[in-house]
N, C-alpha and C positions, 0 to 999 in steps of 0.2 A: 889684645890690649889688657892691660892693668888698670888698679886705679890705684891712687895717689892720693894719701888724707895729709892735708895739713893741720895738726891744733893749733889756734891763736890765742896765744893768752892775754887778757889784758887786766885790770882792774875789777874791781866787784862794782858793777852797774850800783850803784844805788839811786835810789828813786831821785827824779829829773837828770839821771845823765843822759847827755842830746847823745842817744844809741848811735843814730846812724851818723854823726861824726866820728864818732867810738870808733865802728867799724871800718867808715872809709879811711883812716889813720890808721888802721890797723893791718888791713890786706891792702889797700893802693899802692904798695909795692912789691906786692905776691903774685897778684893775679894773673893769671893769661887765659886769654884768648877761650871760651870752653868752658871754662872752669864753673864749677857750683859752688856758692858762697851758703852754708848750711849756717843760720842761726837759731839758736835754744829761744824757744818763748818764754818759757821761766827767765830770763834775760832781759828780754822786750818788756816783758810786762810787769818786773818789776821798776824798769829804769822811767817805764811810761807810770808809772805809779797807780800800777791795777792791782790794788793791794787794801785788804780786809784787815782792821785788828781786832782779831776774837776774841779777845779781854774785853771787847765793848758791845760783844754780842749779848744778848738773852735768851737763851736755848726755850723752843717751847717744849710740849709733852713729846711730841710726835720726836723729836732730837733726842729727847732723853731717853725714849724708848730706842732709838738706834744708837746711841754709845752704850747706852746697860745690857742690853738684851740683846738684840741683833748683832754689834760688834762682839760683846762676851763670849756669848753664848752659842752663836748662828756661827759666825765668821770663826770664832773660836775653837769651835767645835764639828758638827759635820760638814760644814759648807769648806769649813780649810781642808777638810781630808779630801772631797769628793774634788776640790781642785789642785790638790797638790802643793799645796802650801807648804814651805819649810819649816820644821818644826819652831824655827829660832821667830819667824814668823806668827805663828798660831801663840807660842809665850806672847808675843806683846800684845795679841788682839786681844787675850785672855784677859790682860791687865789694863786694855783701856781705860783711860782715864775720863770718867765721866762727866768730872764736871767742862773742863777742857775740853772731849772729846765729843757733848752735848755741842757746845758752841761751836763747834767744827761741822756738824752733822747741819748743824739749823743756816752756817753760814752758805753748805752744799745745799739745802733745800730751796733757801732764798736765790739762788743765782744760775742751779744746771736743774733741778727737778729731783722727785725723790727716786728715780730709777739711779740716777747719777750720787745721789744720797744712799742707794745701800752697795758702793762699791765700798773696799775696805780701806783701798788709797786712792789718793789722786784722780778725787770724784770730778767725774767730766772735765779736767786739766786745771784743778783745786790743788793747789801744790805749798807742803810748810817747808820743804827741806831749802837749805839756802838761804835762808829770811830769818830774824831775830824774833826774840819777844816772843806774842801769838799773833803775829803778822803771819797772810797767806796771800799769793798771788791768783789771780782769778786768768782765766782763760781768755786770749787775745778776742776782740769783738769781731775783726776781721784780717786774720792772718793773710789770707792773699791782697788785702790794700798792705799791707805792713809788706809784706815781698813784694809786689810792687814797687813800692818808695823806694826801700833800701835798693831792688837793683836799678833803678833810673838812677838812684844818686851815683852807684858804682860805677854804672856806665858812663854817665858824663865827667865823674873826676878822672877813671884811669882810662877810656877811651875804649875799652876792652868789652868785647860781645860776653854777658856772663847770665848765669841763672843764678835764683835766690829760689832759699828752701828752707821754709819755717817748720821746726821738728820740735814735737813733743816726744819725751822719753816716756813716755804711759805705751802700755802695749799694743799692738794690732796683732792680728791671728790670722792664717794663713792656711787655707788647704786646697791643694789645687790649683784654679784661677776663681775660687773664693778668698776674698781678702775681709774681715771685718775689722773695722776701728769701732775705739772707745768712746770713738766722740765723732759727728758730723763734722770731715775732712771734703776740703776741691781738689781733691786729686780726683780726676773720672778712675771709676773701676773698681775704688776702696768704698764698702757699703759698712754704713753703722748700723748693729742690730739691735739696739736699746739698752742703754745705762749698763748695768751692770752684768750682762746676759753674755755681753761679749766674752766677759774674762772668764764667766763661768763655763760657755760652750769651748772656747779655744783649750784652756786649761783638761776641762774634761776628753774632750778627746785627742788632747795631746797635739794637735794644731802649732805648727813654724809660728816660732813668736820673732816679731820684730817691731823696734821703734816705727812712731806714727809720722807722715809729711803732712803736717799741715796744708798747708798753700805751696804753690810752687808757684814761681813768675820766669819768662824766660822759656826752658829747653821745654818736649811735650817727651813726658815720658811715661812707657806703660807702669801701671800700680805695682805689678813685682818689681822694678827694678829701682822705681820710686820708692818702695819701702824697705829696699836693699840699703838704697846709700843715704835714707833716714837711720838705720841701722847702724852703718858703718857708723856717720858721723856721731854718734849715742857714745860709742865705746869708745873712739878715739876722743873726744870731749873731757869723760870723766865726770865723775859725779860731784867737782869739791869737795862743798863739808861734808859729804856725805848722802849717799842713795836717798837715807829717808831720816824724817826728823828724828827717828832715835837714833841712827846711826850718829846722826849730824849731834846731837848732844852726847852720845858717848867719847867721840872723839873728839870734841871741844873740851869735857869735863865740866859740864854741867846740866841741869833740870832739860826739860823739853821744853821750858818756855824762859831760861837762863841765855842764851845765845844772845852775842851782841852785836852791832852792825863792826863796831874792833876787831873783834874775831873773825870775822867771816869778809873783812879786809888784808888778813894774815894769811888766809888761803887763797891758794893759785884757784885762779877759772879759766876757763878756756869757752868762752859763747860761742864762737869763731870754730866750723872747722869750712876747710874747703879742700872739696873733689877736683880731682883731676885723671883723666883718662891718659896713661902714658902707652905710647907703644912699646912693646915686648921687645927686646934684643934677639938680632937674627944670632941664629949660629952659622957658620962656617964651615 
């Protein structure tokens, strides 16, 4: 067998678009029979409007000391080497932006904990890329009710037996049939080992990285191969405006908090993708 990724592109979710008509409009006439309907939470949860603007935050001390110090300095400096950070990466940590990046740290403390507060991105599934302004999307409350719905909706419009599979693009780490995620997942098998520990132990000893399944509803699959075609669906996806907000403001041309919901209606998304298991072609 093979597998088969389809991306779906549709429009840029913005907050109150009714998603799961989005989607069943979208693949109700792709699907068969089998199939995994993988959608992006950053998707979900901005269209469900789980979304912070951090221009209305107040950073307290404890935030300021993690965008001055700990981002600068920590992240900046040995903590990026000892995990391998890309140099192009460690430049920007260097240059966090404090006051900005104070409001950002204090919106992470308010909502995932400060383990989740000293990752250096996409604290406990705390996501700017995508989103305008200093808007940031927060992590779904219950991604397996959210895969649920979507796949009962899919199953009653197209008739079709299918799985639903809610993926964050933040890492999980891999050794062996040790799996840890960034963040407490319902996949059985994938164990969370605390905030920011994960990226550090996976990163340090060089550990299989792949995208994380949130929830799965539907097929029972074991944790490698559930974070296989979390994986798969990652890349075939695509990142729009860009992996991360500064990518997303260089490639729009402007500031980290310049991006406008116009812009980021001009770029293609793809929330949608969906797996498929084909059979291989006999030879003769």
């Amino acid at each position: 067998m093979r597998l088969k990724a389809i991306s779906v592109r549709t429009g840029f979710w913005r907050p109150g678009t009714d998603y799961i008509h989005e989607i069943v409009c979208s693949v109700g006439g792709i699907v068969e029979d089998g199939d995994i309907v993988t959608v992006s939470e950053k998707a979900i949860s901005t269209a469900s409007e789980h979304l912070v603007d951090e221009s209305q935050v107040k950073a307290g001390k404890l935030a300021e000391l993690l965008a001055t110090v700990w981002m600068r300095r920590i992240w900046g400096g040995p903590l990026g080497k000892l995990t391998k950070l890309r140099e192009r990466t460690v430049e920007r940590l260097r240059g966090f932006p404090p006051v900005e990046g104070a409001s950002h740290k204090q919106t992470a403390l308010w909502h995932v904990g400060l383990l989740q507060a000293l990752r250096h991105y996409s604290e406990g599934g705390i996501d700017a890329s995508n989103l305008p302004y200093a808007l940031v999307s927060l992590p779904l409350r219950d991604p397996a009710q959210e895969a649920e719905k979507i796949r009962r909706a899919l199953e009653e419009e197209t008739g079709r037996r299918l799985s639903v599979m809610i993926v964050d693009g933040d890492t999980s780490y891999s050794w062996r049939n040790l799996h840890l995620a960034p963040r407490r997942v319902r996949v059985p098998g994938i164990v969370h080992l605390g905030g920011f520990l994960t990226f550090v132990v996976g990163r340090m000893f060089g550990f299989e990285s792949r995208s994380t399944p949130l929830a799965l509803s539907g097929a029972s699959l074991n944790p490698d191969w559930a974070l296989t075609l979390a994986n798969v669906a990652h890349r075939v996806r695509g990142h729009g405006a860009g992996r991360t907000v500064w990518d997303m403001s260089e490639r729009l041309g402007t500031d980290l908090t310049g991006v406008t919901w116009g812009m980021l209606d001009g770029v293609d998304h793809a929330p949608i993708v969906i797996l498929r298991k084909v059979a291989r072609a006999r030879l003769h």
